[in-house]
CHARMM-style PDB file with segment names, atoms N, HN, CA, C and O in Angstrom:
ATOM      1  N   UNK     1     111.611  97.378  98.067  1.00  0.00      PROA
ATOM      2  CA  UNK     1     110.768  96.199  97.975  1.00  0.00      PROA
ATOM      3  C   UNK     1     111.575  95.085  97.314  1.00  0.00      PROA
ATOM      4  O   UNK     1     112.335  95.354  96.384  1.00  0.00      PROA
ATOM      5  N   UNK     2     111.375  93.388  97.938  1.00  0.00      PROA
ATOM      6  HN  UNK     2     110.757  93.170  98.694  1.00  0.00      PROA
ATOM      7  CA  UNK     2     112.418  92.826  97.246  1.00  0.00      PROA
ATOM      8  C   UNK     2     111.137  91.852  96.715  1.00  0.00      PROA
ATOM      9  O   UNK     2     109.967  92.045  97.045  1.00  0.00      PROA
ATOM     10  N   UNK     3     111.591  90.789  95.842  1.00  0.00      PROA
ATOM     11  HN  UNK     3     112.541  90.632  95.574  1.00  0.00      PROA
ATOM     12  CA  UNK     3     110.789  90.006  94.822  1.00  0.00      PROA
ATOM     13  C   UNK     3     109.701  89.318  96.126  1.00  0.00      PROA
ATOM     14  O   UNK     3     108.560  88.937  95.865  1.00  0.00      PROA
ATOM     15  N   UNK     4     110.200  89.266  97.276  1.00  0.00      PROA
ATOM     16  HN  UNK     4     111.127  89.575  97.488  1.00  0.00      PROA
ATOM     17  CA  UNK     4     109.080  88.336  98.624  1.00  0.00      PROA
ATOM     18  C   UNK     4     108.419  89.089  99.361  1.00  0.00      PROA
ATOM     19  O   UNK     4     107.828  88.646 100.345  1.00  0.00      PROA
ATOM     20  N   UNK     5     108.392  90.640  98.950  1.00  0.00      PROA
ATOM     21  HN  UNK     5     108.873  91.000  98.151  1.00  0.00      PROA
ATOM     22  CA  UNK     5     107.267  90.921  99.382  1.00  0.00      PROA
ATOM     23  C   UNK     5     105.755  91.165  98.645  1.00  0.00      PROA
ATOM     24  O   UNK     5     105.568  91.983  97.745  1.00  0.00      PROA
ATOM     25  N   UNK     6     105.086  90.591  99.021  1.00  0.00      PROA
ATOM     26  HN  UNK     6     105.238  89.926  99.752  1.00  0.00      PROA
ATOM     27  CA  UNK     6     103.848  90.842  98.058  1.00  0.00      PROA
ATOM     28  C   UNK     6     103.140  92.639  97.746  1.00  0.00      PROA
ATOM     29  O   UNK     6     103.199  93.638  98.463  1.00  0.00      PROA
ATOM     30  N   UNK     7     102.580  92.450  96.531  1.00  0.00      PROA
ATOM     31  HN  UNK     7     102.533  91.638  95.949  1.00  0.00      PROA
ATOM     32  CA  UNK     7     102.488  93.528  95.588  1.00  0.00      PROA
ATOM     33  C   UNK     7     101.248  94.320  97.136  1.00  0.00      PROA
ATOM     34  O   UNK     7     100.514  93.561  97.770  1.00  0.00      PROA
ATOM     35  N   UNK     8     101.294  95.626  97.387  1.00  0.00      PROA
ATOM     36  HN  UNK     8     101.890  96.242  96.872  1.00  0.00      PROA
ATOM     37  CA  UNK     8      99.602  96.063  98.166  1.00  0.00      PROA
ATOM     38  C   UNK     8      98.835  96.416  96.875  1.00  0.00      PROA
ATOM     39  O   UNK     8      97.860  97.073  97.241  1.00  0.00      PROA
ATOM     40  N   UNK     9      98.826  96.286  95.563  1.00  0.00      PROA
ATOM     41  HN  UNK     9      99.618  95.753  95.266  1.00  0.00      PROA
ATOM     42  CA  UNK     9      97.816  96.467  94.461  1.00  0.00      PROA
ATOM     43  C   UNK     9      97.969  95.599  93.328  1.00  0.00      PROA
ATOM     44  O   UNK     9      99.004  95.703  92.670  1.00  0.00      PROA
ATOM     45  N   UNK    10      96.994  94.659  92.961  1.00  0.00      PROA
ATOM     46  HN  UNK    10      96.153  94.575  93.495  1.00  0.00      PROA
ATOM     47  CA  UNK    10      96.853  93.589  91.844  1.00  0.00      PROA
ATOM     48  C   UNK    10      96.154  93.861  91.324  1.00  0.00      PROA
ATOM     49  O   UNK    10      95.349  94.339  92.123  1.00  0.00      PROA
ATOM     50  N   UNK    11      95.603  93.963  89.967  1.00  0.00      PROA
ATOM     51  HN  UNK    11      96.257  93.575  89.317  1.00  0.00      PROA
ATOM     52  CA  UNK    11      95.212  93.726  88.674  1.00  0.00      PROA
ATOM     53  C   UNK    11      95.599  92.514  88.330  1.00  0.00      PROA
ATOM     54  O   UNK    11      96.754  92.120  88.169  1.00  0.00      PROA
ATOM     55  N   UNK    12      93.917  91.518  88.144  1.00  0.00      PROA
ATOM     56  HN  UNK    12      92.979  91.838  88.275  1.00  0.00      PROA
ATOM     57  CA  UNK    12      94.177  90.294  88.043  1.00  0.00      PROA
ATOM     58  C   UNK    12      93.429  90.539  86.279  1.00  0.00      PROA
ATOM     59  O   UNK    12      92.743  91.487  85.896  1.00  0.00      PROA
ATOM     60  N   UNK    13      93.740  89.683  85.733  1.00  0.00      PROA
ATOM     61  HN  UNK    13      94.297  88.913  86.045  1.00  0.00      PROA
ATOM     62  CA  UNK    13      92.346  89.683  84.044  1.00  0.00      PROA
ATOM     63  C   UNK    13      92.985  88.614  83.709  1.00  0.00      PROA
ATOM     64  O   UNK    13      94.098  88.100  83.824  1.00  0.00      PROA
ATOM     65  N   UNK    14      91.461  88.328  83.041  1.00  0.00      PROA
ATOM     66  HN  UNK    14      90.557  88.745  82.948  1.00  0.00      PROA
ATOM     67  CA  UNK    14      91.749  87.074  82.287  1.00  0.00      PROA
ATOM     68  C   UNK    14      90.208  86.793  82.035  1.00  0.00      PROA
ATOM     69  O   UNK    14      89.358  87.484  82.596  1.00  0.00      PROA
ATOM     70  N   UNK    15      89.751  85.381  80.861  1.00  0.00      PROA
ATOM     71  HN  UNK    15      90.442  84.819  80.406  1.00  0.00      PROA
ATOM     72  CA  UNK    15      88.586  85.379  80.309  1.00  0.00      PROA
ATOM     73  C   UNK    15      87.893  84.636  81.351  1.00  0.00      PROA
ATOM     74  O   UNK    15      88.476  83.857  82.106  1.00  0.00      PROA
ATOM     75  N   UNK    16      86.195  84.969  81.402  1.00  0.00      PROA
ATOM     76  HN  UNK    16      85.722  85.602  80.789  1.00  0.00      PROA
ATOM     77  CA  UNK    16      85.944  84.666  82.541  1.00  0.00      PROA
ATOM     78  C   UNK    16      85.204  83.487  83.167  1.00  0.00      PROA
ATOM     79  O   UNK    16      83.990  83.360  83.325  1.00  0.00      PROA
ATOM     80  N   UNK    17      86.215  82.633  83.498  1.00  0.00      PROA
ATOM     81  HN  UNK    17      87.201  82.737  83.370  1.00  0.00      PROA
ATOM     82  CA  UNK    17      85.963  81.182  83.721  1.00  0.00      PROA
ATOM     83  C   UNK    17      86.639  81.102  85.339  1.00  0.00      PROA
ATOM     84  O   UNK    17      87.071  81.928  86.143  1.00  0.00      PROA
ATOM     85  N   UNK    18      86.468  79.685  85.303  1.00  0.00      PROA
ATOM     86  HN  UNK    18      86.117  79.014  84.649  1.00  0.00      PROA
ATOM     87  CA  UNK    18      86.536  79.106  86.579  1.00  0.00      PROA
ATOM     88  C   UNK    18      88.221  79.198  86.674  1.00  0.00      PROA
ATOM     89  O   UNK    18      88.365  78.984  87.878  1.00  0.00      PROA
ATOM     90  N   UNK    19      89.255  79.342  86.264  1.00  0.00      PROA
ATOM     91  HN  UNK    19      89.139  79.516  85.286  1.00  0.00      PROA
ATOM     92  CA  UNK    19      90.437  79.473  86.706  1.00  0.00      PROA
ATOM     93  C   UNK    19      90.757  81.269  86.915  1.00  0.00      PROA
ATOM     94  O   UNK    19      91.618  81.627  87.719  1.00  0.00      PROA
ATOM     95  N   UNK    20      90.219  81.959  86.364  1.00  0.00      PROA
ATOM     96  HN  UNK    20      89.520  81.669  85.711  1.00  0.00      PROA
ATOM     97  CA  UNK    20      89.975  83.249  86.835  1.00  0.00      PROA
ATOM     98  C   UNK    20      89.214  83.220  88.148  1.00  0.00      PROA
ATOM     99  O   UNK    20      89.595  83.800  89.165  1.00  0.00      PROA
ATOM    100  N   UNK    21      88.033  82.448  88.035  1.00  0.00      PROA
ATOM    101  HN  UNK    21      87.724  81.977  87.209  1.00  0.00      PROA
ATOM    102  CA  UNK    21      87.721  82.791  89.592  1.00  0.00      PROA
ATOM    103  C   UNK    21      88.687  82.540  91.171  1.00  0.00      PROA
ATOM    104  O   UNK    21      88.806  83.167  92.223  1.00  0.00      PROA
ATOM    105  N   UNK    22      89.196  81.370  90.648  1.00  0.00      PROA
ATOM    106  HN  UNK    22      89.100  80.861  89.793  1.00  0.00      PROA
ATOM    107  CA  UNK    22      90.210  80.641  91.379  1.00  0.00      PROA
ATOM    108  C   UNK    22      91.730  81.846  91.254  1.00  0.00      PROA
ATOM    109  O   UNK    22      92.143  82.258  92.338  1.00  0.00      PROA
ATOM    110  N   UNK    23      92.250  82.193  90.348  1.00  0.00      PROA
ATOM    111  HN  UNK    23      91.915  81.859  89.468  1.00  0.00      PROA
ATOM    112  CA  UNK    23      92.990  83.067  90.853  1.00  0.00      PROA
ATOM    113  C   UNK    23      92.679  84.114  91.672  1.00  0.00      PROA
ATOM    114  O   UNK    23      93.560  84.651  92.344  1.00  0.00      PROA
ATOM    115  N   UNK    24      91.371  84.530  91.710  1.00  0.00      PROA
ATOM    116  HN  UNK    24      90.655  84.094  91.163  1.00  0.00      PROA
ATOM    117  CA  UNK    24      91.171  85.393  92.539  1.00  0.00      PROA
ATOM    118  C   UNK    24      90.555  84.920  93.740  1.00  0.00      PROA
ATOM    119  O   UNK    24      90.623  85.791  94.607  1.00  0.00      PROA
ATOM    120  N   UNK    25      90.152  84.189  94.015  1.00  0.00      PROA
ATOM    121  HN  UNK    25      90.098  83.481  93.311  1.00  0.00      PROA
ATOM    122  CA  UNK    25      89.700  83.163  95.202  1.00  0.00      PROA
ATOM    123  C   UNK    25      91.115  83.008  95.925  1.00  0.00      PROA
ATOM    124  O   UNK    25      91.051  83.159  97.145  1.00  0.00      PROA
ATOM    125  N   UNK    26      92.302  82.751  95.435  1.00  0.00      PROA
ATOM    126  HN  UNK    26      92.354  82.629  94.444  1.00  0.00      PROA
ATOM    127  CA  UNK    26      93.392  82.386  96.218  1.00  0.00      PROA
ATOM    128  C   UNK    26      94.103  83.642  96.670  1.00  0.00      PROA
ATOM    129  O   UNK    26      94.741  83.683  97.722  1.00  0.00      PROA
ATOM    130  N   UNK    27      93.954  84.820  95.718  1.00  0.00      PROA
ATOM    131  HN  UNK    27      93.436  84.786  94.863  1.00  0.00      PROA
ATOM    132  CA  UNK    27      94.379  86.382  96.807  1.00  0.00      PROA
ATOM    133  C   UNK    27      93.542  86.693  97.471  1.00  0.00      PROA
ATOM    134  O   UNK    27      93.770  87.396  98.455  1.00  0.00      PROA
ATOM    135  N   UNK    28      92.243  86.260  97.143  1.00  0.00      PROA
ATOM    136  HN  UNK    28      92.057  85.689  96.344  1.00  0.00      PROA
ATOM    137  CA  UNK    28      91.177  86.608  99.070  1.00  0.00      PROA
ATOM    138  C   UNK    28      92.088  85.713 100.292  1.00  0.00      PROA
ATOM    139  O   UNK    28      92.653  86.187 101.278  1.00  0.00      PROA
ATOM    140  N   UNK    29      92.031  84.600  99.957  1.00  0.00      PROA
ATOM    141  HN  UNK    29      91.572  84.215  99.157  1.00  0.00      PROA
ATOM    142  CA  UNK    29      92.683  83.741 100.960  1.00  0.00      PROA
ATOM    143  C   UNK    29      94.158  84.562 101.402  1.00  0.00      PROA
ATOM    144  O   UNK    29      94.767  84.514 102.470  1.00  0.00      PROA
ATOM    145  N   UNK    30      94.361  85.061 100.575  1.00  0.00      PROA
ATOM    146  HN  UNK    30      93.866  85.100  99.707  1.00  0.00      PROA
ATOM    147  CA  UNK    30      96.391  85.386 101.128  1.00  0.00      PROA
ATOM    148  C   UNK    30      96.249  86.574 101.813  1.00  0.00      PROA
ATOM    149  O   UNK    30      97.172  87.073 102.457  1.00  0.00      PROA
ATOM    150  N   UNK    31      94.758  87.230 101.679  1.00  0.00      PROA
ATOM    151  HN  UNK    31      94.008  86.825 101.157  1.00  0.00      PROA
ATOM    152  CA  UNK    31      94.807  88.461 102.451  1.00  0.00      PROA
ATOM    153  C   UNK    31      94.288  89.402 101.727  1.00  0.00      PROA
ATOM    154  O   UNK    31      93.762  90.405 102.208  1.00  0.00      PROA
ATOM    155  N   UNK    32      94.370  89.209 100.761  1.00  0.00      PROA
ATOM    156  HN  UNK    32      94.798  88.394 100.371  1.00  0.00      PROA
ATOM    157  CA  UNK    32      93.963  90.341  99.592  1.00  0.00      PROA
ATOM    158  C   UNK    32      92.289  90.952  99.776  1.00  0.00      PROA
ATOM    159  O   UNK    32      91.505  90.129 100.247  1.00  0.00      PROA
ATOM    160  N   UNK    33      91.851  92.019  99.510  1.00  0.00      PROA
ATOM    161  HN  UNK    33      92.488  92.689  99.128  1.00  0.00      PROA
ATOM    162  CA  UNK    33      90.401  92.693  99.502  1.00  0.00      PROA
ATOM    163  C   UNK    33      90.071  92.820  97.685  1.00  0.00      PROA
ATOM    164  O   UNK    33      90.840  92.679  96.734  1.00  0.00      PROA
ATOM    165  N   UNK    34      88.872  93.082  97.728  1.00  0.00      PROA
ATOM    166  HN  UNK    34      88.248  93.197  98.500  1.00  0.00      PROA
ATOM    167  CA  UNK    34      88.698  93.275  96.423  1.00  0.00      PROA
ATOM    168  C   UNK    34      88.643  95.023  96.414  1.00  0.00      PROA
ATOM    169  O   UNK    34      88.327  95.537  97.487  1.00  0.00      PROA
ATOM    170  N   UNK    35      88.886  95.779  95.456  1.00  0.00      PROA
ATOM    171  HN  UNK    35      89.143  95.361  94.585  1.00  0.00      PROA
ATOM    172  CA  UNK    35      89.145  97.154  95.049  1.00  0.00      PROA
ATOM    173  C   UNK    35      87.833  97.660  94.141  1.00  0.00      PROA
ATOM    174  O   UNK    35      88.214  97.926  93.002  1.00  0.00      PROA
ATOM    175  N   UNK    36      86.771  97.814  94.273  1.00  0.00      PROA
ATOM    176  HN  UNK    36      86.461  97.597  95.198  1.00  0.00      PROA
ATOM    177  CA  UNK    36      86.170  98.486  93.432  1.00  0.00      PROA
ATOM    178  C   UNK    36      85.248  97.086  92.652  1.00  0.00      PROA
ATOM    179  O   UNK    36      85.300  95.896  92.961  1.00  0.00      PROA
ATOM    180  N   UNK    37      84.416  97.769  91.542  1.00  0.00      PROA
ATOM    181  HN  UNK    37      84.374  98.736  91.291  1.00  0.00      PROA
ATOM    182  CA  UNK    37      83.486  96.617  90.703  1.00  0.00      PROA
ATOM    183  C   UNK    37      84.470  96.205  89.936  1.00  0.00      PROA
ATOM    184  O   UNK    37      85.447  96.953  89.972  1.00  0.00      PROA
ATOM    185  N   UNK    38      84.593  95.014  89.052  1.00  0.00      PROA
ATOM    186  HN  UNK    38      83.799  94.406  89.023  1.00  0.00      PROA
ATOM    187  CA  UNK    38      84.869  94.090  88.431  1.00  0.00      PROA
ATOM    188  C   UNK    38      84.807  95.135  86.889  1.00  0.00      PROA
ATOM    189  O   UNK    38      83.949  95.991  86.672  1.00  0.00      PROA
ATOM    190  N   UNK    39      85.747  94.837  86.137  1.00  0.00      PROA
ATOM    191  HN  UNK    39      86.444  94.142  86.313  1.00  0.00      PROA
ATOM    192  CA  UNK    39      85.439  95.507  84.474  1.00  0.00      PROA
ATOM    193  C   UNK    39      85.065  93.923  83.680  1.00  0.00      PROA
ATOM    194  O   UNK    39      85.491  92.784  83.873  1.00  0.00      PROA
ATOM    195  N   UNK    40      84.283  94.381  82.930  1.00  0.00      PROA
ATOM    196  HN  UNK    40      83.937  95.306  82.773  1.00  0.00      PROA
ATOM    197  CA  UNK    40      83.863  93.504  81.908  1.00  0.00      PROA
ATOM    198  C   UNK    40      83.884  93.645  80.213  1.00  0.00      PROA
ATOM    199  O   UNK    40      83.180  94.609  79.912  1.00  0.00      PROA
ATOM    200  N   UNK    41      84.407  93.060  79.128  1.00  0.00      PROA
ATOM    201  HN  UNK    41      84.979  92.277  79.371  1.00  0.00      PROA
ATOM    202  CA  UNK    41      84.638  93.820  78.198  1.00  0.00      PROA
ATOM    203  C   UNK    41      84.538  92.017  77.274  1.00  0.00      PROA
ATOM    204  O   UNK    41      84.958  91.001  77.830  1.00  0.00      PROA
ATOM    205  N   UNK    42      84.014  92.008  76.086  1.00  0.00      PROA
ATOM    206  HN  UNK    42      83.673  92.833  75.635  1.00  0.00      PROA
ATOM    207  CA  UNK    42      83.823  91.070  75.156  1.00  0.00      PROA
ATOM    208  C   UNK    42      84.968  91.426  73.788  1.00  0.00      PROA
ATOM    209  O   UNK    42      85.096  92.482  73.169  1.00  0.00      PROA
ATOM    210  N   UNK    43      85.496  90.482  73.666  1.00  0.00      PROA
ATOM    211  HN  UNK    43      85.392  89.624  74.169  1.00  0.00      PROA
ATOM    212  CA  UNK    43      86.910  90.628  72.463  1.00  0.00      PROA
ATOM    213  C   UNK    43      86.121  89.855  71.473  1.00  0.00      PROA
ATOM    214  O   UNK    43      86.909  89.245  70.751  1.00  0.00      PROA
ATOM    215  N   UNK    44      84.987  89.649  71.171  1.00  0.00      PROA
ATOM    216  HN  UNK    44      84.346  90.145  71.758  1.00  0.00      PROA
ATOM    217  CA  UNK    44      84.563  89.241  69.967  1.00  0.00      PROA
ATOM    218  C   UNK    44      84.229  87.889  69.969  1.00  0.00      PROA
ATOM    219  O   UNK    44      83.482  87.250  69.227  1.00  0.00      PROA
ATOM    220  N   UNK    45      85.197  87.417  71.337  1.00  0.00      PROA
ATOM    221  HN  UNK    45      85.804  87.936  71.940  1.00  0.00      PROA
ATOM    222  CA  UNK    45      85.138  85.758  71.210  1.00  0.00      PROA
ATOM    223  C   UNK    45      84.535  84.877  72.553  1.00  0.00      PROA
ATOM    224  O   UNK    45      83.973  83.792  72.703  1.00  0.00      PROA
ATOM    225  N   UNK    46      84.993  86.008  73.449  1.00  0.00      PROA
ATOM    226  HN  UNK    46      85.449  86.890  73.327  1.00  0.00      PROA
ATOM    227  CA  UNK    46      84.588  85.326  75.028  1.00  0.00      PROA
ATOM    228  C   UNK    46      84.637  86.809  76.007  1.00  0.00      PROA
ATOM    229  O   UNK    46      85.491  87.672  75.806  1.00  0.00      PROA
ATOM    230  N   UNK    47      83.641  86.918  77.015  1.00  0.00      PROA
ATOM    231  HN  UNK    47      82.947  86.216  77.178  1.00  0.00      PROA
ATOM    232  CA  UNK    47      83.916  88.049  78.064  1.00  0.00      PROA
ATOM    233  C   UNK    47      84.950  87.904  78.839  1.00  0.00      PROA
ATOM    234  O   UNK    47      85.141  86.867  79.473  1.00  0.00      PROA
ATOM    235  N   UNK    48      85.938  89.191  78.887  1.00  0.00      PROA
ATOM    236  HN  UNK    48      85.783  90.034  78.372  1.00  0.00      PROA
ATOM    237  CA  UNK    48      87.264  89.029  79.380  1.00  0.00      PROA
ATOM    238  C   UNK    48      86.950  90.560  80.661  1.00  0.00      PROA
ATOM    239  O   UNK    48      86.618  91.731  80.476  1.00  0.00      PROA
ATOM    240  N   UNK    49      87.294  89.680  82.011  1.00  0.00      PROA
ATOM    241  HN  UNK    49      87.563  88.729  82.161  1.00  0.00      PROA
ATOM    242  CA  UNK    49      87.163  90.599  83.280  1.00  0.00      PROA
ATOM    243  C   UNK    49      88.450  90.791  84.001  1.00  0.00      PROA
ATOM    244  O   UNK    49      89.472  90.110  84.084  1.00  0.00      PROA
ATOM    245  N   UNK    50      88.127  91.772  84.425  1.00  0.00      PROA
ATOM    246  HN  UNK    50      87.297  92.325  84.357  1.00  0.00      PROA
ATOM    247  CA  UNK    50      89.495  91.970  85.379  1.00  0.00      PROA
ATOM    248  C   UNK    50      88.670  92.743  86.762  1.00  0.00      PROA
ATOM    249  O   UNK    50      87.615  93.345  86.957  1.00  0.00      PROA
ATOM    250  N   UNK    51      89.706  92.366  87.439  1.00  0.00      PROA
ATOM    251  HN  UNK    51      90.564  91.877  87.280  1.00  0.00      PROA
ATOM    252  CA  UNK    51      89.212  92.649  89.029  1.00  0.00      PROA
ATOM    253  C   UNK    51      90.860  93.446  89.352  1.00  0.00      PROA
ATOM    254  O   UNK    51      91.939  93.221  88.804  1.00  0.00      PROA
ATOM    255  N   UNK    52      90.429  94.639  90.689  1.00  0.00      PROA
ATOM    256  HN  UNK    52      89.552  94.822  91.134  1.00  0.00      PROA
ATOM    257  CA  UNK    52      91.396  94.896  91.373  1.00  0.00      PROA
ATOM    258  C   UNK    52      91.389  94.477  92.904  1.00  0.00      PROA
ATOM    259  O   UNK    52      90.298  94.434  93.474  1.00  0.00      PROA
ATOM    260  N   UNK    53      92.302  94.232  93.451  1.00  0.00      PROA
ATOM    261  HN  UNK    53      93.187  94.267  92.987  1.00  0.00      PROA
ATOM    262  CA  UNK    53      92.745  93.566  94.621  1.00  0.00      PROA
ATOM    263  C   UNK    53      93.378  94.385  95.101  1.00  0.00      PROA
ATOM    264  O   UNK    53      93.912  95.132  94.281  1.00  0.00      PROA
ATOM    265  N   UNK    54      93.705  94.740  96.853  1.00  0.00      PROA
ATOM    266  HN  UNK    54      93.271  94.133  97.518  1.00  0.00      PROA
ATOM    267  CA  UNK    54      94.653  95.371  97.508  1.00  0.00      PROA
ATOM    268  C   UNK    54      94.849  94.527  98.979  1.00  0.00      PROA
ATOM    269  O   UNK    54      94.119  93.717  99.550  1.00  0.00      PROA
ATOM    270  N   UNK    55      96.259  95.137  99.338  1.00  0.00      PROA
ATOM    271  HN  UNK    55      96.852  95.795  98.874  1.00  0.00      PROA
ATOM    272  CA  UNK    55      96.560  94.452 100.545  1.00  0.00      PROA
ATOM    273  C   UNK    55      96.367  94.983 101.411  1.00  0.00      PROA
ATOM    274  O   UNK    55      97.339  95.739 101.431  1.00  0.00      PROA
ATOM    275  N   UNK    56      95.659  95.266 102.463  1.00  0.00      PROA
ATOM    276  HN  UNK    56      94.870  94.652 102.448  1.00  0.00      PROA
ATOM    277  CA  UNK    56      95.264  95.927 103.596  1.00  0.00      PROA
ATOM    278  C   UNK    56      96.824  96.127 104.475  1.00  0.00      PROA
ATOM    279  O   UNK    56      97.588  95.237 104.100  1.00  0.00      PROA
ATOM    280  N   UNK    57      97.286  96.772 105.213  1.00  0.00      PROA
ATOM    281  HN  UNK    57      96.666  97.495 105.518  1.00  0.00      PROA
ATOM    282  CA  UNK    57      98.230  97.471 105.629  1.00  0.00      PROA
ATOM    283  C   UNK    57      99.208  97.534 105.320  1.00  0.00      PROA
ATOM    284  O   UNK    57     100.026  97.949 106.140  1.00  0.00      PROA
ATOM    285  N   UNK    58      99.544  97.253 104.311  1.00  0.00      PROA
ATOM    286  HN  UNK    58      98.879  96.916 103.645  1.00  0.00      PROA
ATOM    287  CA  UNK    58     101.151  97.907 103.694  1.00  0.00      PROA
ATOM    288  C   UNK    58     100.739  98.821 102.460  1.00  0.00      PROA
ATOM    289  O   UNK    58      99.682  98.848 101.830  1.00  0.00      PROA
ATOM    290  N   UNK    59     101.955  99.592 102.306  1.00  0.00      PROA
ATOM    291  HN  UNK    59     102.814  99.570 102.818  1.00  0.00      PROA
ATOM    292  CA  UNK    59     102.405 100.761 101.884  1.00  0.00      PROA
ATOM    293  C   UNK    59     101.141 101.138 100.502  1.00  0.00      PROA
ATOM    294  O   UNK    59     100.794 100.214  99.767  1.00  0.00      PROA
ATOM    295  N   UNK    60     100.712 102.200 100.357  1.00  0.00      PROA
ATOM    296  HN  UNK    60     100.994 102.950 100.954  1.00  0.00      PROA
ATOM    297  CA  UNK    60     100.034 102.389  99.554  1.00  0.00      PROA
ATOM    298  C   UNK    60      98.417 102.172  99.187  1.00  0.00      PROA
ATOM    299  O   UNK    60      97.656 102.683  98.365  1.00  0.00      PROA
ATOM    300  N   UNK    61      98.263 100.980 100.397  1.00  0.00      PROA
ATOM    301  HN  UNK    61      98.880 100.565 101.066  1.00  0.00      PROA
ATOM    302  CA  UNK    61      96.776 100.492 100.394  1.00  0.00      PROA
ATOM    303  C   UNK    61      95.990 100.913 101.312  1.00  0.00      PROA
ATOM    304  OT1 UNK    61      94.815 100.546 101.334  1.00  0.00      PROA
TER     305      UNK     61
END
């Protein structure tokens, strides 16, 4: 695998606002599926989510 081919499994996180949604809004667009429910977890200060993503036909997905 060289650095231009894209990942077939992402783990995106981050706190959960509108530029989180948007990162993940832009791997639907590139092709990406979503993997399963969303995790949700509170650090005391703000709810912090993470989503998994996969690439439909390459290696592993």
């Amino acid at each position: 695998m060289n650095e231009q081919d894209p990942l077939s499994y992402r783990l995106i996180t981050g706190p959960d606002d509108a530029e989180f949604c948007e990162r993940v809004s832009a791997l639907l667009d590139d092709g990406y599926e979503l993997y399963g429910s969303p995790a949700l977890t509170y650090n005391g200060e703000r709810v912090i989510v993470a989503q998994a993503l996969v690439l439909p036909g390459t290696a592993g997905a």
